[in-house]
C-alpha positions as a Python dict, from the first residue, in 0.01 Angstrom:
ca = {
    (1, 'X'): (0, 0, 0),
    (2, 'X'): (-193, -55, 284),
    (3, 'X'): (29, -319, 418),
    (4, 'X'): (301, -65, 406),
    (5, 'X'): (169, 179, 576),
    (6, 'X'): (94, -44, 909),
    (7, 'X'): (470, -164, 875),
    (8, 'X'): (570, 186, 896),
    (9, 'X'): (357, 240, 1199),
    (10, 'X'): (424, -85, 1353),
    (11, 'X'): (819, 65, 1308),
    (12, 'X'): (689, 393, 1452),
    (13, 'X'): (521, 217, 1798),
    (14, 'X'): (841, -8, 1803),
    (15, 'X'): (1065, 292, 1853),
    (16, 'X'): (850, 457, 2050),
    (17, 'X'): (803, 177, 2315),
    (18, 'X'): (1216, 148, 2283),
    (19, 'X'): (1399, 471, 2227),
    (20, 'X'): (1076, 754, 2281),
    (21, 'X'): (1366, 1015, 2157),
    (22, 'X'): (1368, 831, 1811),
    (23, 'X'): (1008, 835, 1745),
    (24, 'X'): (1034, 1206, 1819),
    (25, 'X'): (1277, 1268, 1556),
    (26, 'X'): (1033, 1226, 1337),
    (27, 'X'): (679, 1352, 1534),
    (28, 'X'): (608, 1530, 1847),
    (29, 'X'): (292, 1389, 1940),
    (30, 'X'): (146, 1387, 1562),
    (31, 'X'): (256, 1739, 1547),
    (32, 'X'): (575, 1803, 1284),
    (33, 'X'): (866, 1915, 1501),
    (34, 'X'): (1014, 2339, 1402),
    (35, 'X'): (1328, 2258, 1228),
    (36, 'X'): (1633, 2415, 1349),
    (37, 'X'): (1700, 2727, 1136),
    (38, 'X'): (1719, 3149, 1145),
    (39, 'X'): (1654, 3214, 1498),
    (40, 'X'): (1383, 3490, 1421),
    (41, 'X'): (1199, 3248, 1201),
    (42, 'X'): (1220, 2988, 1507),
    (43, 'X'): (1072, 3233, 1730),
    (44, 'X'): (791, 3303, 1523),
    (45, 'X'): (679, 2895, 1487),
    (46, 'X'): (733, 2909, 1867),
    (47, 'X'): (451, 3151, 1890),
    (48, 'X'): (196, 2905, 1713),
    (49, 'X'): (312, 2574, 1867),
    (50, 'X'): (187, 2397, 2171),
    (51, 'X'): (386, 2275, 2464),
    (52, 'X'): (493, 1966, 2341),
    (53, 'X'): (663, 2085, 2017),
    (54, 'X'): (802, 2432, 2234),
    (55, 'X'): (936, 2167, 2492),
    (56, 'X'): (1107, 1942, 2195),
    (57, 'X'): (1256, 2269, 2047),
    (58, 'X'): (1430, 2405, 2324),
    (59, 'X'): (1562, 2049, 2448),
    (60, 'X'): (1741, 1979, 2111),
    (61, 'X'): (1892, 2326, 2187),
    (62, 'X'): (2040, 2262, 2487),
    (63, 'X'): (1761, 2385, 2721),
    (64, 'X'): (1702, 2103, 3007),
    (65, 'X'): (1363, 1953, 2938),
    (66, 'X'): (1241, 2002, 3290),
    (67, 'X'): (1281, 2376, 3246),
    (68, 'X'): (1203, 2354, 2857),
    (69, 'X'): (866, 2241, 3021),
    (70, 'X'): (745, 2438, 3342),
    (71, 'X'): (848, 2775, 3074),
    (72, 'X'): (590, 2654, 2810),
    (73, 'X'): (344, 2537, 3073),
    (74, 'X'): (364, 2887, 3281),
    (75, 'X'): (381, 3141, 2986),
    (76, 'X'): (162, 3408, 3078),
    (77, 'X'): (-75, 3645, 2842),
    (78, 'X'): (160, 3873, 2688),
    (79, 'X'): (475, 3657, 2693),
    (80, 'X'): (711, 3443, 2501),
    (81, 'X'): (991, 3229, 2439),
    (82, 'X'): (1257, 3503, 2281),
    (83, 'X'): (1548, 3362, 2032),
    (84, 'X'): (1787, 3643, 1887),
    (85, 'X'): (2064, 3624, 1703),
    (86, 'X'): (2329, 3882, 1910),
    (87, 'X'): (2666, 4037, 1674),
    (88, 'X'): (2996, 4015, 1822),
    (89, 'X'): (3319, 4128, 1662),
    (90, 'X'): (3396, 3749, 1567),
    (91, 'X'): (3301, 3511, 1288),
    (92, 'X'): (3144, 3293, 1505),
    (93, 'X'): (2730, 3346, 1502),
    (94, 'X'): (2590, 3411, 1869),
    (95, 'X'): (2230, 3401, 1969),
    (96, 'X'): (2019, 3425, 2325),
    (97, 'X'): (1726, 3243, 2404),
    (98, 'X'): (1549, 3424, 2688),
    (99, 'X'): (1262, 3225, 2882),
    (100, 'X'): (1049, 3416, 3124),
    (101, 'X'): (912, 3256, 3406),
    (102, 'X'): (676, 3381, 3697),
    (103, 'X'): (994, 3266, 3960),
    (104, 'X'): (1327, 3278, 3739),
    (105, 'X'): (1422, 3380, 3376),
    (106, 'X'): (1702, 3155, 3237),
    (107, 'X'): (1930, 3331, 2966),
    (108, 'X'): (2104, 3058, 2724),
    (109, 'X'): (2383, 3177, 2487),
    (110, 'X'): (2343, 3011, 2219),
    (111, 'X'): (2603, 2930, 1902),
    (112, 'X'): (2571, 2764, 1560),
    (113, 'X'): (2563, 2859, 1218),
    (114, 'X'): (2316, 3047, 1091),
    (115, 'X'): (2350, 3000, 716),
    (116, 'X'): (2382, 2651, 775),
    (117, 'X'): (2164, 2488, 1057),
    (118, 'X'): (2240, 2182, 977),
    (119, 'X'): (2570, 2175, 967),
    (120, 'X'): (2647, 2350, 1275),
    (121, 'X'): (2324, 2351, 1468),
    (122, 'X'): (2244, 2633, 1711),
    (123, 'X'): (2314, 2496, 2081),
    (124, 'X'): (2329, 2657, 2428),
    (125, 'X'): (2745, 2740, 2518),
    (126, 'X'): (2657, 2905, 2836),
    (127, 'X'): (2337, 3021, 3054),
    (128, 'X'): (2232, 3266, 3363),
    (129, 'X'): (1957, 3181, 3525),
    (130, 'X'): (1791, 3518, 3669),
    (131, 'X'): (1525, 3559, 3964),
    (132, 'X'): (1204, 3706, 3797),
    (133, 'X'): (987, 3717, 4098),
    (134, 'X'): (711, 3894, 3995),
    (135, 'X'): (716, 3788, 3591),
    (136, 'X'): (839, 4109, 3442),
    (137, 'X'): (1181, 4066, 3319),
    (138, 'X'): (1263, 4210, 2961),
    (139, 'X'): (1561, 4136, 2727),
    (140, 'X'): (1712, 4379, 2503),
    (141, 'X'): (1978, 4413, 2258),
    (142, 'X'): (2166, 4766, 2275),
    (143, 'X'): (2557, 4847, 2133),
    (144, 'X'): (2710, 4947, 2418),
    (145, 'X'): (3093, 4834, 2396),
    (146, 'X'): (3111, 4871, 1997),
    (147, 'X'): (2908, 4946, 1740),
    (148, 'X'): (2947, 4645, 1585),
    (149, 'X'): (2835, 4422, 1914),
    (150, 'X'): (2572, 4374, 2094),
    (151, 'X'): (2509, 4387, 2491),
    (152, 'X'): (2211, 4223, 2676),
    (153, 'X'): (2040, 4470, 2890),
    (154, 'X'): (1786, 4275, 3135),
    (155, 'X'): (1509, 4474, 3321),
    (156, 'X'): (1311, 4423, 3623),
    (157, 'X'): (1563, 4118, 3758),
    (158, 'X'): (1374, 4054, 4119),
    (159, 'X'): (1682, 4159, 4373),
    (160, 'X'): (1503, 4169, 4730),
    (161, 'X'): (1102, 4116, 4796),
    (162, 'X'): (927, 4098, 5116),
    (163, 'X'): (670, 4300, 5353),
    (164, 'X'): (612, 4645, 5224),
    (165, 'X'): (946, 4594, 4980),
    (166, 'X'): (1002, 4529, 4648),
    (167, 'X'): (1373, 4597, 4447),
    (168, 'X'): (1421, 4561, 4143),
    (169, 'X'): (1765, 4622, 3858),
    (170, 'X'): (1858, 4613, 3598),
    (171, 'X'): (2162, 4396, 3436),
    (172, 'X'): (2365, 4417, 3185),
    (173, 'X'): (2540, 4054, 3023),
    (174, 'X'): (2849, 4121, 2685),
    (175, 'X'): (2957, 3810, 2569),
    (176, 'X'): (3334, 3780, 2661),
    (177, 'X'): (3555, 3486, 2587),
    (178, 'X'): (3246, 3276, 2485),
    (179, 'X'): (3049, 3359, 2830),
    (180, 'X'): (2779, 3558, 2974),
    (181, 'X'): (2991, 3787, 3187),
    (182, 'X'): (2767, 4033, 3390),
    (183, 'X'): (2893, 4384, 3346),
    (184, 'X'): (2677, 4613, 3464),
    (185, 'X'): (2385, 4644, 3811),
    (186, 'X'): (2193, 4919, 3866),
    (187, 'X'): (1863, 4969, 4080),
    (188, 'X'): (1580, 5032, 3831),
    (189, 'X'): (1292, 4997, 4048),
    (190, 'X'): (1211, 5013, 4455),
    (191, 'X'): (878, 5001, 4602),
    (192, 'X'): (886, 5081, 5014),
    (193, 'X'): (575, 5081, 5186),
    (194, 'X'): (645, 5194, 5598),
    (195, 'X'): (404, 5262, 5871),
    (196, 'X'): (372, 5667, 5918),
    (197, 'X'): (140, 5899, 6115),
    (198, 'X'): (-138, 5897, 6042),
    (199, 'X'): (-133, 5747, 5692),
    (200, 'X'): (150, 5476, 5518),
    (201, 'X'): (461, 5644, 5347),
    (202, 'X'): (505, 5499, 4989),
    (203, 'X'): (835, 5537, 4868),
    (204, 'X'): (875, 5500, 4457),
    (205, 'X'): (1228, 5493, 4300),
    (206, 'X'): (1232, 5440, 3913),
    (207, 'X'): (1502, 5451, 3670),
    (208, 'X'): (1495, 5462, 3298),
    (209, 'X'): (1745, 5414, 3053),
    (210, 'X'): (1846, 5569, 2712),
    (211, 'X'): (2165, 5477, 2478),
    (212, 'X'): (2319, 5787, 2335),
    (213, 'X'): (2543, 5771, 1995),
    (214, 'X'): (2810, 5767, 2214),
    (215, 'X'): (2700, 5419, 2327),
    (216, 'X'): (2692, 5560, 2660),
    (217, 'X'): (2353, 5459, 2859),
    (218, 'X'): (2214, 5754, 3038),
    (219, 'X'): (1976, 5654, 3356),
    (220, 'X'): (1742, 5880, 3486),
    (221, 'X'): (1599, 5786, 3821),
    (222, 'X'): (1315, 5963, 3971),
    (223, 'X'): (1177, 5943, 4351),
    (224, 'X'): (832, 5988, 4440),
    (225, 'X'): (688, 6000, 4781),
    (226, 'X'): (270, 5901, 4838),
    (227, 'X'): (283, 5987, 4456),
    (228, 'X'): (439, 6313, 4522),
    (229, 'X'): (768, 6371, 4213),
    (230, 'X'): (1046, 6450, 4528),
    (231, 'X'): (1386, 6443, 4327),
    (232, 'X'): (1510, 6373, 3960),
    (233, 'X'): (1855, 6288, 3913),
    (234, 'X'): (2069, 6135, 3599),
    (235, 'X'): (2427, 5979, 3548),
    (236, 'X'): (2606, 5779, 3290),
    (237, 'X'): (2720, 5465, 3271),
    (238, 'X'): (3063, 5420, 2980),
    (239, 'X'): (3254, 5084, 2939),
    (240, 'X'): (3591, 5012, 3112),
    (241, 'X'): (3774, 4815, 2877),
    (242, 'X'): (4045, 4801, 3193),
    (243, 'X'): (3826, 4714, 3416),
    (244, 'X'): (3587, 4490, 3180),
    (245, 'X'): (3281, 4660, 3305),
    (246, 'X'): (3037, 4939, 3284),
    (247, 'X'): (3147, 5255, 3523),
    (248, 'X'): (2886, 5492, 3627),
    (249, 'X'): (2919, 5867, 3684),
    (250, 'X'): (2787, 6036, 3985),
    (251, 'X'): (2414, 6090, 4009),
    (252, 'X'): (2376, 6482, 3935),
    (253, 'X'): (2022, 6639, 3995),
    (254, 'X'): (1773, 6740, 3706),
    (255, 'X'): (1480, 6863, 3905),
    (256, 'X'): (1475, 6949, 4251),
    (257, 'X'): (1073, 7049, 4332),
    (258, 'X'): (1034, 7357, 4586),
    (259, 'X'): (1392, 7437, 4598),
}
């Protein structure tokens, strides 16, 4: 017994010095690799697994290892590797894999069959890599188009950051014709800092966002000056199925202080 057991590791360290890929079919360093399966149930062994086995993962999805790597090593308290399965009005199974970084979130759209992993395994189709300056971006599934199909709504996507400025928006990604089509930018967040007399002006713009029945998404932006509420305002934003985007309606205000 014992002789077979150093044959099989002699095998093992053979492989390993030839083909390292083919040793790690079988190990990632000692650790047993998270078989391909139910997206959700991949997420949550992603949770519990170290860099090497997150980094193996997301490379036999599709994800390119150098990536796959500086997103496990640079996770910070709080987040984590997301992989959702996303309904579309086809028979084909969708799913996103969403990796925050402290520079740039990459969104993969992924494919496969989720009955049957093995047959069909999930794999990335299509990807968008996002700047996510400062670390905050957020994925979220919302109806928007159907009720039957899911939109990616993406907050806190870094647009413009320098002295005394940050921007912020949020984006909205449907899946059309097998791609990650971006259909929808609004400003959700803008920070201006500017030299006044005698004291700095601070400048706050904030939008948030609510889906009605209607699948219309309602955004209410407020604006704040040196923490002071100056102006409230709201519109709606409805799909174009002409125009293959989201339209918005003209901002109209809620609350107007001291008018």
């Amino acid at each position: 017994m014992l002789k077979k057991i150093l044959t099989a590791c002699s095998i093992c360290l053979a492989l390993s010095a030839i083909c390292p890929l083919a040793a790690r079919d079988v190990r990632v360093c000692g650790r047993d690799q998270i078989a391909m399966g139910k997206l959700d149930e991949m997420e949550n062994l992603l949770s519990g697994a170290d860099e090497e086995q997150k980094v193996d993962l997301l490379t036999r999805l599709g994800v390119d290892p150098a990536i796959g790597k500086m997103v496990a090593e640079e996770l910070l308290p709080g987040q984590k590797i997301e992989l959702q399965p996303i309904r579309v009005q086809q028979e084909m199974h969708y799913g996103v894999a969403f990796l925050p970084s402290s520079r740039d979130c990459y969104l993969y759209l992924l494919q496969g069959a989720a009955d049957n992993p093995g047959k069909m395994p999930w794999h990335v189709i299509d990807k968008q890599v996002l700047n996510c300056w400062n670390g905050a971006g957020v994925v979220e599934l919302m109806a928007l188009r159907h009720p039957d199909a899911d939109d990616l709504v993406i907050h806190h996507v870094n647009y413009n950051h320098g002295s005394g400025v940050v921007e912020d928006q949020t984006q909205v990604f449907s899946i059309l014709n097998g791609k990650l089509v971006r259909t929808m930018v609004t400003q959700d967040c803008l920070l201006e800092e500017t030299l006044g007399s005698p004291t700095e002006i601070q400048t706050e713009h904030r939008s948030t966002f609510l889906r009605f029945p209607d699948r219309s998404l309602e955004e209410t932006r407020t604006i704040a000056v040196n923490d002071k509420l100056e102006k409230v305002e709201r519109r709606y934003w409805h799909w174009s199925g002409q125009k293959l985007r989201f339209t918005p309606s003209r901002f109209m205000p809620v609350v107007v202080p001291n008018s």
